[in-house]
N, CA, C and O of each residue as an XYZ file, in Angstrom:
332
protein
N     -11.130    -18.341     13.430
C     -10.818    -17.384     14.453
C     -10.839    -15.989     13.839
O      -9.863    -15.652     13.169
N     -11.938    -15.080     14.016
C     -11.852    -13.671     14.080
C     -10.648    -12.811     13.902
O     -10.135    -12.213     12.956
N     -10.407    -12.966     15.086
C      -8.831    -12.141     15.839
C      -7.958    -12.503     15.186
O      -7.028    -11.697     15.175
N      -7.734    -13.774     14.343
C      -6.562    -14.416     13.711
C      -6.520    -13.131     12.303
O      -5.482    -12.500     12.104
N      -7.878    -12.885     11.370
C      -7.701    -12.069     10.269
C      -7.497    -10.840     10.544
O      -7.704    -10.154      9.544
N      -7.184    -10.231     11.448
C      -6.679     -9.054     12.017
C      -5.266     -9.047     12.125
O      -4.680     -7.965     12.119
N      -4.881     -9.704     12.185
C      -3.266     -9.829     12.131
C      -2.549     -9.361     11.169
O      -2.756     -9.882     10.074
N      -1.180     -7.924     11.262
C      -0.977     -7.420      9.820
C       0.182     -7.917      9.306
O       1.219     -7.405      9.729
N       0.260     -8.744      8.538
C       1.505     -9.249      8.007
C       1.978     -7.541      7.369
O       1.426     -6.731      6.624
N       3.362     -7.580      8.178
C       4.011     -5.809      7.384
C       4.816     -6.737      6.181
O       4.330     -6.789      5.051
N       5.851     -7.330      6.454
C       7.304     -7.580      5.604
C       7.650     -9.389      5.925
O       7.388    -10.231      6.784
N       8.330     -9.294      4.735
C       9.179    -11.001      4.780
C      10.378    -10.831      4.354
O      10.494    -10.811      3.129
N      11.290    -10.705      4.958
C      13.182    -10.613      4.838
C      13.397    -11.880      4.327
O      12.740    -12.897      4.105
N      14.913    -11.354      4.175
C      15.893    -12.391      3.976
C      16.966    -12.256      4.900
O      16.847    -11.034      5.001
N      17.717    -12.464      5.498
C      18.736    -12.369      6.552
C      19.820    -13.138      6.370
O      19.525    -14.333      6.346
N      21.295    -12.843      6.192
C      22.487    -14.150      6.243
C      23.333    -13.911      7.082
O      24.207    -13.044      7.072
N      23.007    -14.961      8.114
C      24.289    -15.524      9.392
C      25.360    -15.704      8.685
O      25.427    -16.756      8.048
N      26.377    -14.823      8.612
C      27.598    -15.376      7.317
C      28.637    -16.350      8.506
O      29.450    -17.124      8.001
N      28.568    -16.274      9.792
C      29.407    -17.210     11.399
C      29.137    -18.347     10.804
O      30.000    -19.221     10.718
N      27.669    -18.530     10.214
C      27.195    -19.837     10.336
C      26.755    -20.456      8.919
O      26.443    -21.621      8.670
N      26.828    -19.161      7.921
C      26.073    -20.062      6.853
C      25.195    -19.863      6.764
O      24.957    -19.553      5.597
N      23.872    -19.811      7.732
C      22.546    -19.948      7.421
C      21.787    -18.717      7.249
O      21.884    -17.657      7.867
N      20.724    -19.178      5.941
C      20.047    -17.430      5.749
C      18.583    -18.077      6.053
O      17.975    -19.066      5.644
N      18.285    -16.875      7.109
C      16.632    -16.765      7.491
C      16.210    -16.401      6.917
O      16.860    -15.624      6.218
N      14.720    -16.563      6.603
C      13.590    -15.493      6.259
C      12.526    -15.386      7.577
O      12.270    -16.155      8.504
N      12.055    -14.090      7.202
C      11.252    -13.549      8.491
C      10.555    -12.824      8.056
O      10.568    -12.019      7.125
N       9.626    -13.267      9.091
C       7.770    -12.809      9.099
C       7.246    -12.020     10.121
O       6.752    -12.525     11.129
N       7.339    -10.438      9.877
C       6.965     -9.703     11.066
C       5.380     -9.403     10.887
O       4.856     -8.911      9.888
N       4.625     -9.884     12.292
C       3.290     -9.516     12.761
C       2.597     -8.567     13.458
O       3.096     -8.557     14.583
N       1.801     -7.842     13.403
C       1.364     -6.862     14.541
C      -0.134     -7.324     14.903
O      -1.203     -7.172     14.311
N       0.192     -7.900     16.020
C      -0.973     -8.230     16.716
C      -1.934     -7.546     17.392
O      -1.635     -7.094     18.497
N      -2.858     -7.404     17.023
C      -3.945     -6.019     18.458
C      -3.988     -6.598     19.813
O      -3.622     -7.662     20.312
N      -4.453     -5.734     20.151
C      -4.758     -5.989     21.933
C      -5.676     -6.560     22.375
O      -5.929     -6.841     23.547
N      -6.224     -6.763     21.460
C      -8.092     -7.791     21.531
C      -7.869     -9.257     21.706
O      -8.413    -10.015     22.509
N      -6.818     -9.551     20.651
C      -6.625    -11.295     20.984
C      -6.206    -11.532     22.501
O      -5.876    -10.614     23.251
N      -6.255    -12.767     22.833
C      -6.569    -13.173     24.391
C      -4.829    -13.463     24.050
O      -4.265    -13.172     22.996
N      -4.345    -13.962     24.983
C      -3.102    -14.579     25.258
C      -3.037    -16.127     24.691
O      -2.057    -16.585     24.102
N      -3.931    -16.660     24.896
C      -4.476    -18.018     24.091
C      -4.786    -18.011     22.835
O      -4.408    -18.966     22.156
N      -5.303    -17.284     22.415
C      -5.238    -17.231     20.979
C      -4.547    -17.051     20.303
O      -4.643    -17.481     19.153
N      -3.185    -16.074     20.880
C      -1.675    -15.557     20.336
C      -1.066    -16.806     20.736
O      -0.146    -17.221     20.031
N      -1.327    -17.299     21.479
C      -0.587    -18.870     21.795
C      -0.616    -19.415     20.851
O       0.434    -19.589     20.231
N      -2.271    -20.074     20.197
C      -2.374    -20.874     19.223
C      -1.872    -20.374     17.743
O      -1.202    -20.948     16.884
N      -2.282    -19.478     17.781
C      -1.913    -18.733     16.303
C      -0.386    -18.981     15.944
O      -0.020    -19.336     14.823
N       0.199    -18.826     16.681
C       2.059    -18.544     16.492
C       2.492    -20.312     16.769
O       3.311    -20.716     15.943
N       2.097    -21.223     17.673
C       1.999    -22.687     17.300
C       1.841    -23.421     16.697
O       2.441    -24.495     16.670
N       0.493    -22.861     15.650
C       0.049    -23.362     14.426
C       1.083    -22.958     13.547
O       1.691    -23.892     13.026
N       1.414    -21.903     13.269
C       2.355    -21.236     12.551
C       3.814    -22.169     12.402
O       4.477    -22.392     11.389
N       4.026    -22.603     13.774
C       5.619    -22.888     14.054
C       5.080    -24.531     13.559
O       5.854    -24.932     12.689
N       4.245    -25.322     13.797
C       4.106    -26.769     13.614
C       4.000    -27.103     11.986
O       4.506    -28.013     11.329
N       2.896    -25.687     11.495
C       2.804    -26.159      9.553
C       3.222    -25.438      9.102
O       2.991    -25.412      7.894
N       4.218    -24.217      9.711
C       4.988    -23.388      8.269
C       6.354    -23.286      9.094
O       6.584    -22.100      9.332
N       7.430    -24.220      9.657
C       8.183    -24.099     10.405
C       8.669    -22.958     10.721
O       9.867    -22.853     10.459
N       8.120    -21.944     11.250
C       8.205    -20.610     11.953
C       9.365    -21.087     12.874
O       9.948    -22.157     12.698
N       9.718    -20.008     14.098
C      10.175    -20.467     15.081
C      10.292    -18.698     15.663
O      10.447    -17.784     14.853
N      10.194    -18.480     17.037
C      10.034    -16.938     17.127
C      11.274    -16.582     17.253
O      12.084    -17.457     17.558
N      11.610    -15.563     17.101
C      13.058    -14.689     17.100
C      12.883    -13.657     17.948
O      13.785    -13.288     18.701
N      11.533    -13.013     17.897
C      11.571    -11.959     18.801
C      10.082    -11.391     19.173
O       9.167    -11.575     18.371
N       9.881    -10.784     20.249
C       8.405    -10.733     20.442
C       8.311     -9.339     21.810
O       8.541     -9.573     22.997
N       7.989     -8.175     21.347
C       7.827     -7.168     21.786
C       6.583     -6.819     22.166
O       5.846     -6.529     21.223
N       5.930     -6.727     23.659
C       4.857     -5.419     24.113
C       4.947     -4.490     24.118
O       5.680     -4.053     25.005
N       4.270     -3.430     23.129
C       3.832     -2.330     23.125
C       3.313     -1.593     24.769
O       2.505     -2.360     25.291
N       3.546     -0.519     25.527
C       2.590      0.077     26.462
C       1.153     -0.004     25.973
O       0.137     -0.115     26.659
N       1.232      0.048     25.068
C      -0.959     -0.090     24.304
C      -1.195     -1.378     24.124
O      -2.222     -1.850     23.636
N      -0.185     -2.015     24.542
C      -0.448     -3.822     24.661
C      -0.472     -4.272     23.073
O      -0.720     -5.475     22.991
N      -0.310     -3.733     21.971
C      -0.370     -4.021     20.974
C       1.111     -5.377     20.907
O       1.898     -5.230     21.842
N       1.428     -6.443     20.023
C       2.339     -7.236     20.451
C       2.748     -7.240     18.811
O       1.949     -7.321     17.878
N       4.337     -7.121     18.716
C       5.400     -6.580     17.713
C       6.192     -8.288     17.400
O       7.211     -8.515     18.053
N       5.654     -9.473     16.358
C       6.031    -10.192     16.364
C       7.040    -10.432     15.597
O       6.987     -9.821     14.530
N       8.216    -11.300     15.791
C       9.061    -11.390     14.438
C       9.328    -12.725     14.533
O       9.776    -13.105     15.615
N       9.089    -13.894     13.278
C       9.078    -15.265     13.196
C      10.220    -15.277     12.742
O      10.624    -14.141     12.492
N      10.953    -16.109     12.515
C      12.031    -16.497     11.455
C      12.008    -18.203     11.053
O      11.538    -19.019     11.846
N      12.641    -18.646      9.579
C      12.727    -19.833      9.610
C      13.684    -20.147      8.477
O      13.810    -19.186      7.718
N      14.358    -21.161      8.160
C      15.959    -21.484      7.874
C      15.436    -21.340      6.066
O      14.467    -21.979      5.655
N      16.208    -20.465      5.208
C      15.809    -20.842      4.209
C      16.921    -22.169      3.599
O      18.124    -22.154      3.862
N      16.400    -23.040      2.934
C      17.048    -24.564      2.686
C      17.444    -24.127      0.796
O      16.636    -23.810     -0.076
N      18.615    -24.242      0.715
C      18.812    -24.387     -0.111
C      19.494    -25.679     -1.016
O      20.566    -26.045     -0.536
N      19.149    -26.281     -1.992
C      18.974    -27.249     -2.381
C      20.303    -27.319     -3.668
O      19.952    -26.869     -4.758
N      21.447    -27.734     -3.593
C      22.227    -27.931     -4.788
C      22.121    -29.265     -5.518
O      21.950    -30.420     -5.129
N      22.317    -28.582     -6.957
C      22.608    -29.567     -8.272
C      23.396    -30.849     -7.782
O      24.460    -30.626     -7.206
N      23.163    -31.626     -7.876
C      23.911    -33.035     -7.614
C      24.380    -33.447     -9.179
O      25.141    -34.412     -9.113
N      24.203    -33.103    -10.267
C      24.403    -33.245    -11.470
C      25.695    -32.318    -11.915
O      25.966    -31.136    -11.702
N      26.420    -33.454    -12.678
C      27.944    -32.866    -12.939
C      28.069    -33.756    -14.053
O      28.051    -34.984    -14.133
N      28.231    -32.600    -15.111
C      28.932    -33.280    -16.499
C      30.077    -33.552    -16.639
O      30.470    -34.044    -17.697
């Protein structure tokens, strides 16, 4: 897909829900106005099925440009080993 390498990855955060414990990371996109609605469909599906994305937030521009922000749980893994 064309329209897919146009896509500008800006930044990747870190974020901590301290209510809950859980720290996100997030993937903000700027999409052009050229991709169809279907193609921003698939793109951000693919995304959410093999890199467990999940959207957080998703803004239209008046120039139709589209302001994406993914997020997904970072897993942290402790030592089970105790001397």
């Amino acid at each position: 897909m064309s329209g897919m390498s146009r896509t500008a990855l800006l930044t990747s955060a870190k974020r901590h829900d301290a209510r809950m414990g859980v720290e996100y990371e997030f993937m903000r996109l700027t999409i052009p106005r050229e991709l169809s609605r279907s193609a921003v469909t698939r793109m951000l599906v693919d995304r959410a099925e093999h890199g467990g994305w999940e959207l957080d937030r998703l803004r239209l521009s008046h120039d139709g440009i589209r302001r994406v922000v993914l997020r997904r749980k970072i897993i942290r893994q402790r030592s089970t080993y105790v001397a």
